[in-house]
N, C-alpha and C positions, 0 to 999 in steps of 0.2 A: 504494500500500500504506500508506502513512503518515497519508495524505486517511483513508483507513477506518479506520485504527487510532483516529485523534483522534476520526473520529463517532463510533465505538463508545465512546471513554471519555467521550464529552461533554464533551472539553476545549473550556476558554475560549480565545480566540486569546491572550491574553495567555502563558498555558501554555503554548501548541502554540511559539511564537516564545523561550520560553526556555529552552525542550528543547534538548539538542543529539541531536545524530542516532543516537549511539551510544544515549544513553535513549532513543529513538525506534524505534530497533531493538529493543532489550530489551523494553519494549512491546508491539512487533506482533510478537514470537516472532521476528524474523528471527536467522539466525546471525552469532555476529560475529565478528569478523576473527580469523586464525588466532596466534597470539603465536609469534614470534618464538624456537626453544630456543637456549638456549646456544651451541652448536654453527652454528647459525645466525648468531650473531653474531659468533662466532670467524672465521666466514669470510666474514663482509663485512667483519672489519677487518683483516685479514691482505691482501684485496685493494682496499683503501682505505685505508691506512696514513694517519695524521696526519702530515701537512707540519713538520718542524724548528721550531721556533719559530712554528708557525700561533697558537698560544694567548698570546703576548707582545704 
């Protein structure tokens, strides 16, 4: 999908290799990753809790 996205835009390899794959995606129309709500990350750190002194 990417391969055809670049023929279509007649990117230059220089281009295609300093893309990152999220622009790459945006691009060839594909969807992108779903973000994360709040609530979502209330409960991954509720059940991931930072370690006492991890950041010292």
């Amino acid at each position: 999908m990417l391969r055809r996205a670049a023929i279509e835009f007649a990117a230059p390899p220089q281009a295609f290799w300093r893309l990152s794959l999220k622009e790459w995606r945006a691009l060839a129309g594909a969807p992108s990753a779903p973000v994360l709500a709040r609530s979502g990350l209330a409960a991954l750190m509720a059940r991931f809790p930072d370690e006492e002194g991890a950041d010292q």
